[in-house]
C-alpha positions in Angstrom: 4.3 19.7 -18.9 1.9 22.1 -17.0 2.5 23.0 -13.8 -1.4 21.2 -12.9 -0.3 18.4 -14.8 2.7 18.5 -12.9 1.1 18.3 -9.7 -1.4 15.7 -10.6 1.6 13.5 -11.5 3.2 14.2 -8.1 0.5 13.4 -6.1 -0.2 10.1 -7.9 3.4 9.4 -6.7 3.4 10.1 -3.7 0.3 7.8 -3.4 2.2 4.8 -5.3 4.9 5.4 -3.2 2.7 5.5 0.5 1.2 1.9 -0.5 4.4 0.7 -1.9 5.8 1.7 1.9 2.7 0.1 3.4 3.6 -3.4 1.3 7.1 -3.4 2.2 5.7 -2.9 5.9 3.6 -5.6 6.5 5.7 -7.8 4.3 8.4 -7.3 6.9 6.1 -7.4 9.8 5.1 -10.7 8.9 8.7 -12.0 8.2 9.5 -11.1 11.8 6.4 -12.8 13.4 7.1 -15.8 11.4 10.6 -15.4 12.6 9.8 -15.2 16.3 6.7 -17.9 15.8 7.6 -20.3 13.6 3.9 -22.7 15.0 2.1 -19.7 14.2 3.2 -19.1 10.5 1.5 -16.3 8.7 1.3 -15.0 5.2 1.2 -11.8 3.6 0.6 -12.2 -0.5 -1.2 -10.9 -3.2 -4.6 -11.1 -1.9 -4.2 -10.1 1.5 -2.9 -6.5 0.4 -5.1 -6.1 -1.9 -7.8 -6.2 0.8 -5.7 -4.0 2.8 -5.6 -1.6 -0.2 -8.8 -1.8 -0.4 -10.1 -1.1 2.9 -7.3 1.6 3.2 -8.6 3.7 -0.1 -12.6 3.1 1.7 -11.3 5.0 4.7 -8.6 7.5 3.4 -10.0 10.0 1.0 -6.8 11.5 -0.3 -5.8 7.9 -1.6 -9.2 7.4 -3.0 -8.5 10.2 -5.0 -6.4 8.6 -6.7 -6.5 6.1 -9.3 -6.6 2.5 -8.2 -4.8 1.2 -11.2 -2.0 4.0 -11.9 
């Protein structure tokens, strides 16, 4: 492997890795709310962090230099 090829391949990790981190996050963040606030229930599925995703690779260039289906 090339050392480029190398270092494209590291930073598509590390970007898989920073919204896998961001997931885990929020899915934790809303286990604990619902936890606390069990007459205000929320959800955090599929959809929802995808819009998240979203909005984060509209804002953050380094992760919209990335692919969005690695």
């Amino acid at each position: 492997m090339s050392s480029t090829a190398r270092t494209a391949l590291l930073a598509e990790w590390d970007r898989c890795r920073w919204v896998w981190n961001e997931c885990v996050a929020k899915s934790q963040q809303t286990y604990l709310h619902n936890k606390a606030d069990p007459g205000d229930k929320r959800t955090c599925g599929p959809a929802q962090l995808d819009k998240m995703l979203t909005e984060a690779r509209r804002i953050t260039p380094w992760l919209r230099a990335g692919s969005c289906v690695p």
